[in-house]
Every structure is written in structure tokens, then in C-alpha cells.
N, C-alpha and C positions, 0 to 999 in steps of 0.2 A: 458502602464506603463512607468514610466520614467526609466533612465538608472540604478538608484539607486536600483533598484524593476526588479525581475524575477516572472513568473507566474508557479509555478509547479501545474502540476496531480498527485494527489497521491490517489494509487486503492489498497493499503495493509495495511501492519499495518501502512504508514505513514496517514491514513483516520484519524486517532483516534489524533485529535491535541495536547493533551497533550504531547504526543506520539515525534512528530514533532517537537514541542517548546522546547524537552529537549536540555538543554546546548551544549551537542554534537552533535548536528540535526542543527535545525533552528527554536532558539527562538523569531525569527521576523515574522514568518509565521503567517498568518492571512487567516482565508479560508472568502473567496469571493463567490463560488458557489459550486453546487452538476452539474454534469452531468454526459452524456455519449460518450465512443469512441464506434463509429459502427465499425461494420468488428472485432472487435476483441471478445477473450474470457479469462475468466480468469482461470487461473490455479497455482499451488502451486510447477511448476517444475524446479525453479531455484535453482540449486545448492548451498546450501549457507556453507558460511565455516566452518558451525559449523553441517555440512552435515544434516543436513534438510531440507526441500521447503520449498523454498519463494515465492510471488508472482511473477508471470508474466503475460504479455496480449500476446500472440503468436496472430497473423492472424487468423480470420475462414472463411474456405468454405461457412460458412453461414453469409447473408448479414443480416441478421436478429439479428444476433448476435450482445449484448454490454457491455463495461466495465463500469459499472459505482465508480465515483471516487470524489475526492474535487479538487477543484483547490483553493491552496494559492497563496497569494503575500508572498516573499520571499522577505528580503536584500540581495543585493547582498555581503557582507561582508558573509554571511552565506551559499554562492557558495560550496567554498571548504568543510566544513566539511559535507553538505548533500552529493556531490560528494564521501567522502572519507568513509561513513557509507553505500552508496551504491554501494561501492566499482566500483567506475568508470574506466572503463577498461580491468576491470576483469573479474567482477559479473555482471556487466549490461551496456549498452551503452545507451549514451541519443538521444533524438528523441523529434521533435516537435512535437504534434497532436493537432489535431482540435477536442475540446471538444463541444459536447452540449448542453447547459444549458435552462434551462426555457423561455430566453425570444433570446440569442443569441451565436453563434459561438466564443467561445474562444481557440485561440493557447498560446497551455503552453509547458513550458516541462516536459517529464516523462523521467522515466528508463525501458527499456527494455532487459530481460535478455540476456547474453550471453555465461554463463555455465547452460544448461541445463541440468537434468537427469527427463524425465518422468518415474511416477512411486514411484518418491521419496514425501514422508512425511512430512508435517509440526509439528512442535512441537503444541500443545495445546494451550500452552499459546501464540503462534503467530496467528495462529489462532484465539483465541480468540480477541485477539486483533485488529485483523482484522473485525472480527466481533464486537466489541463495537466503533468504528469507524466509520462504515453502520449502525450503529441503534445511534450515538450521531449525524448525518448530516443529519436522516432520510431517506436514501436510500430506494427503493420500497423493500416492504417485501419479495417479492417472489425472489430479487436478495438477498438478506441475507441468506432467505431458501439455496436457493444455493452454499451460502459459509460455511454454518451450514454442507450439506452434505460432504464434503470435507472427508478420511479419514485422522484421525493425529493420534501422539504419545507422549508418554512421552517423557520430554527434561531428558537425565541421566546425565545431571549436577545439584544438587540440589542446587549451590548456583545461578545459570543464572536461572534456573527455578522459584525460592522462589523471587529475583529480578523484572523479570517480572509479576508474580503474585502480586506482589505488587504496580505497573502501575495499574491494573484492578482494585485492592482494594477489595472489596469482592463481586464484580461485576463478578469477576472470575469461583464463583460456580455456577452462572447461565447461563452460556453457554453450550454449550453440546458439548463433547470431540468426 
């Protein structure tokens, strides 16, 4: 990529590009490929501030194990505010990984959490979202399965709730909570 252009992974709700191109994200993002990080696994224990899980890829023991995810090109004009919704520093620290895609090796960056609580909840509609993401990139169905099992919760803000149900569109009722 040239200087103007960053390659991010995104393995959570930012999979869902709508999602990513909002005005407060990075509406220059363009996804390029589907792959996978080996050695990792996904899980929903990142602390987020509105105290529910979010996505994370913690390491596994098992080399078997993989995240799969999108990789966009990014503006780099759209740095800081990805930075600042993934709350850089805080919530997550970035990390180059080597992605694998269909035909070859790409280094992107991702976020990796860094307030962890296992054990903790994602809301529904992130979840979900996370899920209409892997099924608009086609990710392998048995990794969907996967993120279907997850347990979640109701978000008890009804106006952030009804908000992101509204990203889904009525695509929302057919996920399983």
C-alpha cells in the first residue's frame, strides 16, 4: 500500500462494512480480502465501556486454532478516528499480524484487547452484528456457528439498542440472541 493507505483486520463488528464506513469509523475502508490469523481464538472478553464484551483474539494453546476476519484498505486520514472508537490505549493496543488469505500472506493491523474481563457478555445487537459481517464476507459457516454460540444480553439502554438495531435493519430478527 502506499503511504496514503493502511491495511486493517477487522474480526468483530468492524467485519460488517457498513458498520466500518460509518462517518465515525473509516468511511474509506474498502475490504480487499477474507482470511485467517493462526494461533489465535476469538472471544467476546474485552471489557468495553459500556460494560459488555467485545471482541478479542487472545493467543491459543492450540495451533489449530484461527480468527477469521476482513482485511480493508483504510485512508489514512481515517487513522485517528478508527484509533479513537477502538479506544486506543485503553480498550485495545494495535498489533501487526500476518493474515491468510486465499491466494497470500497479508500484514495488516488489528486491535488487540487490553482491559479484559472473561466471563463478560456481549450485547445482542453486537453480536449480531458481528455475525451479519461473517455471513456478508462469507466466512466458513462452522466459524459463524461459532460466533452464533457465544452467550449475550440485552443492551438496557433502549436508545443504543434501538440505534444499532437499526444498522441490522430487519436483518436483526434473524439472528439468534
Amino acid at each position: 500500500m502506499t503511504g496514503k493507505h493502511f491495511l486493517y483486520f477487522a474480526y468483530g463488528s468492524n467485519m460488517l462494512t457498513s458498520r466500518l464506513k460509518a462517518e465515525d469509523r473509516a468511511p474509506s475502508a474498502r475490504p480487499l480480502a477474507t482470511g485467517y490469523l493462526p494461533g489465535r481464538t476469538l472471544d467476546f472478553s474485552k471489557a468495553g465501556a459500556d460494560r459488555s464484551g467485545k471482541c478479542d483474539i487472545p493467543e491459543s494453546c492450540d495451533s489449530e486454532c484461527r480468527v477469521y476476519g476482513i482485511v480493508y484498505e483504510v485512508h489514512q486520514r481515517h487513522r485517528k478516528a478508527l484509533d479513537r472508537v477502538e479506544e486506543l490505549g485503553w480498550g485495545y493496543r494495535e498489533e501487526t499480524v500476518s493474515i491468510q488469505t486465499s491466494s497470500e500472506v497479508i500484514d495488516a493491523l488489528t486491535y488487540i484487547a487490553i482491559r479484559r474481563k472473561p466471563g463478560i457478555l456481549p450485547f445482542h445487537w453486537y453480536k449480531s452484528i458481528t455475525i451479519a459481517g461473517a455471513l456478508e464476507h462469507g466466512l466458513p459457516g462452522e466459524y459463524i456457528d461459532k460466533i452464533r454460540a457465544f452467550e449475550s444480553m440485552t443492551d438496557p439502554d433502549p436508545e443504543r439498542n434501538a440505534l444499532h438495531k437499526k444498522l441490522l435493519g430487519h436483518n436483526f430478527a434473524t439472528f439468534d440472541h
